[in-house]
C-alpha positions as CSV (number, residue, x, y, z in Angstrom):
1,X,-8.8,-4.9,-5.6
2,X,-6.0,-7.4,-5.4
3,X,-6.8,-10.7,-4.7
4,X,-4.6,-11.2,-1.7
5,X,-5.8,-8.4,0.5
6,X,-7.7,-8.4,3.7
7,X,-10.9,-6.7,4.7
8,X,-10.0,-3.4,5.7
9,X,-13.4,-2.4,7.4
10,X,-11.7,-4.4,10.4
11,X,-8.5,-2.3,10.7
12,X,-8.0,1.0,12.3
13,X,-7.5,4.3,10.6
14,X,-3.7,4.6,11.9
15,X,-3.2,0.8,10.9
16,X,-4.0,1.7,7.2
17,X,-2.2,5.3,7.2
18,X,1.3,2.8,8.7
19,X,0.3,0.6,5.4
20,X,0.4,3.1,3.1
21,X,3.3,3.9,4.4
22,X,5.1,1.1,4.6
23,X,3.8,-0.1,1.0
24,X,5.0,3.5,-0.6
25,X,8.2,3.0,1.4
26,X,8.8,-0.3,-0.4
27,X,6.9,0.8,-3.8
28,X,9.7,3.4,-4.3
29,X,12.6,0.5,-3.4
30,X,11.4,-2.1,-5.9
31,X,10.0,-0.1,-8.6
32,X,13.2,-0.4,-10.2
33,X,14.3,-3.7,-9.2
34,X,10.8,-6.0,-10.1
35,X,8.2,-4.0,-12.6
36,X,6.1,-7.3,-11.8
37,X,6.2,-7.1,-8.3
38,X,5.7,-3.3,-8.2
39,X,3.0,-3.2,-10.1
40,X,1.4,-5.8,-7.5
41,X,2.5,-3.7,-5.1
42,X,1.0,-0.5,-6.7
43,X,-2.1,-2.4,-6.4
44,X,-2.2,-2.7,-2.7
45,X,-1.1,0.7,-2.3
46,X,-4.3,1.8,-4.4
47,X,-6.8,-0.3,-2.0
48,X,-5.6,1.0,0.9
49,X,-5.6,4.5,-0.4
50,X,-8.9,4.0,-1.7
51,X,-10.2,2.7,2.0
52,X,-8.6,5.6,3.3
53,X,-10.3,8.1,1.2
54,X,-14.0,6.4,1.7
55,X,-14.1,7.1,5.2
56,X,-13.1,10.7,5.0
57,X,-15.8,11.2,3.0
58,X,-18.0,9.4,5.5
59,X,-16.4,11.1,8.4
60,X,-17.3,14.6,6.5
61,X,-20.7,13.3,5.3
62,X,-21.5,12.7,9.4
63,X,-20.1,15.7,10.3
64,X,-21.9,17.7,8.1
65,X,-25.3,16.2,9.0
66,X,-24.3,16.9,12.7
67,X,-23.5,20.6,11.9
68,X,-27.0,21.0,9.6
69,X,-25.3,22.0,6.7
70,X,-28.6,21.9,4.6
71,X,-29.0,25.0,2.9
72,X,-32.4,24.4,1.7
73,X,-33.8,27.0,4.1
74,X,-31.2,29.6,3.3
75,X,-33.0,30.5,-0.3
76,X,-36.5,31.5,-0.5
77,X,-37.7,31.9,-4.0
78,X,-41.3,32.8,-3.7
């Protein structure tokens, strides 16, 4: 995590998809300018993607509890 960033569980879905892609947007511009500051950069990126990716799963965890996705009773062995 880098050491400047915020706490994301306070920020909307659509405010960290417009970071991600404003911080790719400026990644790919200062890659080859600053390796120092892209690499910080890179960082940032990397959180919010990581955020991102953490509630889909929780979204699709929730979602499949709702539809009872629990196979259990499907198979009958004995």
């Amino acid at each position: 995590m880098h050491p400047l960033q915020i706490d994301m569980s306070t920020l909307t879905d659509s405010v960290i998809e417009e970071r991600i892609r404003e911080l790719t947007k400026k990644y790919s511009t200062i890659m080859r300018v600053s390796p120092s500051a892209s690499g910080q950069l890179l960082m940032l990126l990397e959180d919010y993607r990581f955020e991102q990716q953490s509630r889909q799963m929780k979204q699709q965890e929730a979602m499949s509890q709702q539809l009872g996705d629990d196979y259990d009773g499907l198979i009958n062995v004995g």
